[in-house]
C-alpha positions in Angstrom: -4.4 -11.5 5.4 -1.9 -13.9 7.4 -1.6 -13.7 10.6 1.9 -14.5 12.8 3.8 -13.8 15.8 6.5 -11.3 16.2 9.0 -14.1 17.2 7.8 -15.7 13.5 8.5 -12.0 12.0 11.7 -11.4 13.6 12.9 -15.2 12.6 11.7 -14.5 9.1 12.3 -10.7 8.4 13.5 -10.8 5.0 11.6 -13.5 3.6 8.2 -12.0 4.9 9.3 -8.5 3.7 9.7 -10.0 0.2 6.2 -11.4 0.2 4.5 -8.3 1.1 5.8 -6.2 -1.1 5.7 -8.8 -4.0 2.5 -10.2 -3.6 1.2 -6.7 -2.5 -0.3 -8.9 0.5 -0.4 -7.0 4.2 0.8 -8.9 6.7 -0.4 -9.4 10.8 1.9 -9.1 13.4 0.9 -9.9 16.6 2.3 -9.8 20.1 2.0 -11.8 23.1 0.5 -8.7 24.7 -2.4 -8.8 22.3 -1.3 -5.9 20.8 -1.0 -6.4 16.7 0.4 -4.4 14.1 0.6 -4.5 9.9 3.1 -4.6 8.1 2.5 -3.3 4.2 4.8 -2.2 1.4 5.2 2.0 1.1 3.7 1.5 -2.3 0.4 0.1 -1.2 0.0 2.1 1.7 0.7 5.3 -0.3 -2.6 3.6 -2.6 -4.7 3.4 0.5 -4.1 7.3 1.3 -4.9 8.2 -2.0 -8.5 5.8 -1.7 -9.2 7.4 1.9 -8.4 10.6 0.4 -10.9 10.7 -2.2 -13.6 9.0 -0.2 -13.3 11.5 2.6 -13.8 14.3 0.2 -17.5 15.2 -1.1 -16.5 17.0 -4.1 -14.4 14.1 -5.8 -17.0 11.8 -5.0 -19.7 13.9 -6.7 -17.7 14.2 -9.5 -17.4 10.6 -9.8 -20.9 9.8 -9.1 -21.5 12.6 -12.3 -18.8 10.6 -14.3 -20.7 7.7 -13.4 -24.2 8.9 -14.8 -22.7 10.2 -17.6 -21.0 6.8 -18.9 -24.2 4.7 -18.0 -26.1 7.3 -20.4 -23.7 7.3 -23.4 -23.5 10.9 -22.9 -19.3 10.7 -22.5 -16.4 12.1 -24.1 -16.1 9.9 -27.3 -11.6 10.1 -28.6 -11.4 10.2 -32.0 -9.1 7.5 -34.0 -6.5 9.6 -34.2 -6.8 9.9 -30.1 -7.2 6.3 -29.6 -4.1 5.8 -31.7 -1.9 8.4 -29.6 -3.1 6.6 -26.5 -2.7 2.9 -27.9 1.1 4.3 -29.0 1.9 4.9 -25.5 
């Protein structure tokens, strides 16, 4: 993650704003202060609720941890053709 100074943000607003939310890269903002904040696009932090989300909750991570076991032993949900088709069609 870069790093800069608030003076370096505020010269460079827009040009910084279009690299985070085209390279999907957060950027560091800090102040002379010491204080520092990020600066992310909505689409990105909107994906990092959804991850916190589901690793702060016991059931979804069960039921990936049984998804999990059930790939590794072959034991999945197999589409048929015509499935794969419909999907691959998409």
């Amino acid at each position: 993650m870069d790093s800069i100074s608030v003076n370096q943000f505020r010269d460079n607003l827009k040009t910084y704003v279009e690299q985070t939310v085209s390279k999907h890269e957060p950027i560091k903002v800090t102040r002379r202060a010491g204080d520092a904040f990020i600066v992310m696009s909505a689409d990105d932090w909107e994906r990092e609720q959804e991850t916190l989300h589901v690793l702060q909750s016991n059931s979804l991570m069960q039921q990936i941890a049984e998804s999990m076991n059930t790939h590794k032993s072959n034991k999945g949900h197999k589409p048929s053709q015509e499935q794969l088709d419909e999907i691959i069609n998409l």
